[in-house]
N, C-alpha and C positions, 0 to 999 in steps of 0.2 A: 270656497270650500278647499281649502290648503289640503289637511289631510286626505288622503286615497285609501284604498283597499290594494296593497299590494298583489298581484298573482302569484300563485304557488308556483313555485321554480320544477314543477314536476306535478304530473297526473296526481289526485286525490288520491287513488286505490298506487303511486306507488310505491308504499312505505309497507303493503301489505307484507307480511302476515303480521309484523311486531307493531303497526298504527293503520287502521281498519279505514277503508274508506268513509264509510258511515259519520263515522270521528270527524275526518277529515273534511268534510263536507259541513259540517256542521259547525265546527272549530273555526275554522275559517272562513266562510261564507255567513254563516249566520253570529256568532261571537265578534271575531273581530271586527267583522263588517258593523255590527255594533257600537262598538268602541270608537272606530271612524265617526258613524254619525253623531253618537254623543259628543266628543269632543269637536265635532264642530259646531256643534250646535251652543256649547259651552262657551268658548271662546270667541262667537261669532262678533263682529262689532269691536273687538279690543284688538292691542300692538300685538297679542300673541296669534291672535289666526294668521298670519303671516309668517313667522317662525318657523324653523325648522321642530318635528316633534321636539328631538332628544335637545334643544335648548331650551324648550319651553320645560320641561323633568327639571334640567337642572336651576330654574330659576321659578320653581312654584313659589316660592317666599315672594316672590316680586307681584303676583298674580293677585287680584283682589281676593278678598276672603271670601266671599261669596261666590266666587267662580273657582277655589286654589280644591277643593274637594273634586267635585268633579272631573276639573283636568289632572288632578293626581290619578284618579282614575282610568279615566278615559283613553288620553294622552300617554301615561304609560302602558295600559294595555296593549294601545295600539303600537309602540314602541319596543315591548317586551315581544307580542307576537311577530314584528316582521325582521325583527332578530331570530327569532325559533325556527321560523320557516325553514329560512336559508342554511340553519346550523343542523338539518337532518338530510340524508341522500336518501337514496333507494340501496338497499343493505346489498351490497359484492361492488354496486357501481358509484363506490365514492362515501357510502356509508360504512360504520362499523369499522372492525378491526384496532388496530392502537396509533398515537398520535406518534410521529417521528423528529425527530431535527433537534432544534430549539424546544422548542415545544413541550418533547416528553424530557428532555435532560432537566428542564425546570419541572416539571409535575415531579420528578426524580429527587431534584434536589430538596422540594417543599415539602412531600409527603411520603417520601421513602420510596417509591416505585408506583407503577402505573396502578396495580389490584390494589395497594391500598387509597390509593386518590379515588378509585372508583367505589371502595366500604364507605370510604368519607362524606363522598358525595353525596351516593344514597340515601344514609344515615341523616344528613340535612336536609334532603325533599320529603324522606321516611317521617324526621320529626317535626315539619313544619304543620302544627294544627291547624286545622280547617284548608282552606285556597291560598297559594302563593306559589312561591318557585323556589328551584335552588340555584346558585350559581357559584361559574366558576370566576373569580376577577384580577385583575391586574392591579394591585395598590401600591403606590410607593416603589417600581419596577417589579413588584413579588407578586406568585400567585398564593392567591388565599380562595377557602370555600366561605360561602356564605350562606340564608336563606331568607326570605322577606315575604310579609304578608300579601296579599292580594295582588294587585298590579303593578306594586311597588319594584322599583330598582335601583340597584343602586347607586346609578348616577344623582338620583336625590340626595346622597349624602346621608352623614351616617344619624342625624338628628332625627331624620323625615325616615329611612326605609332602616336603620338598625345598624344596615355595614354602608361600605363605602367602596370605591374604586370604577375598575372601567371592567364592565361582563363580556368574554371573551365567550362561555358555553352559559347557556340557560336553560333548566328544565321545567316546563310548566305543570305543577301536581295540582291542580286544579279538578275538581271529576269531570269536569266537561272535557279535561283532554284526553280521559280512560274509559270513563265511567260504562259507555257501550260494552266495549269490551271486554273490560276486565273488573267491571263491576267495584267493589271494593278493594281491590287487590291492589293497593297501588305499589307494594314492592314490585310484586310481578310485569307491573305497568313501565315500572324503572330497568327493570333490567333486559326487559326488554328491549328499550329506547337504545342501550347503546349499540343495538345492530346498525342502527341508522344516523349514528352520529355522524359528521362531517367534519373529522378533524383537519382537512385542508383548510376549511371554512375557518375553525378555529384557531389553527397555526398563523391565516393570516389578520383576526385579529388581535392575537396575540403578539404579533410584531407592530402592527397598527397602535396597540395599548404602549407599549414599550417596555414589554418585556424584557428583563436581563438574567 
């Protein structure tokens, strides 16, 4: 059984007030825990249970056809959430606030300044219909936004999830990551999230991507 359930980098309840424990609990212990068994259970028997997840994403083409669904699924969910995990804090202690360095001088350079990178963002978890995410990625040394249906990312390449590159920030608008709380709301859902962004987190994979 290759795949895990990662642990939360911090208490359930502490992303509270802006991501509810409730959620949190749920989201992660029962969702991606989920996801974990599925894609082990998918894979079991073949070269890819051995694999690290996020190489098994980039080579679903190789995967037999009758197992490439599944672990698109699966395999990215569980890929997509233990990215998320790590990329939110508890808001004052590491969450929130704005990115610095490197970091924002390129958010600056791509998109005009930090509040409209953050209209942009929105605006692509805002219009992705039904479950998926948005992100933020590293293509070609540039930062681009993107969004992709259901557990898709886009290290699958842009045939398979839409876009392309390496996800530095990812938000998951899924209702199981609001839905408690904020019911339908999922703008509200959004802006809230950025109290608890972890732009350390992101700055360093943002030099990890090769950002220029």
């Amino acid at each position: 059984m290759p795949f895990s359930l990662p642990p939360l980098p911090y208490d359930k309840a502490a992303l509270e007030p802006h991501i509810d424990a409730a959620t949190m609990e749920i989201h992660h212990g029962k969702h991606h825990n989920a996801y974990v068994t599925n894609a082990n259970n998918a894979l079991a028997g073949t070269k890819f249970a051995d694999m690290d997840p996020v190489a098994v994403i980039k080579a679903l083409g190789e995967i037999p056809e009758d197992k490439r669904g599944p672990a698109r699924n699966n395999v990215g969910g569980h890929v997509n959430h233990s990215m998320f995990w790590l990329l939110m804090a508890p808001a004052g202690q590491g969450g929130g606030g704005e990115p610095t360095g490197a970091l924002a001088a390129a958010i600056t350079s791509a998109f005009g300044g930090f509040a409209q990178f953050k209209e942009k963002f929105q605006a692509a978890g805002a219009g992705r219909f039904g479950s998926g995410w948005a992100w933020l990625v590293v293509n070609g040394g540039k930062l681009e936004i993107c969004s992709t249906p259901n557990q898709d990312n886009p290290l699958m390449g842009k045939a398979i999830a839409g876009c392309e590159g390496t996800p530095i920030l990812g938000l998951d608008v899924w209702e199981h990551a609001y839905y408690l709380k904020y019911q339908n709301r999922r703008p509200d859902y959004m802006a809230a999230w950025w109290n608890v962004v972890n732009w350390a987190k992101v700055a360093e994979n943002y030099t990890k991507a090769g950002g220029k």
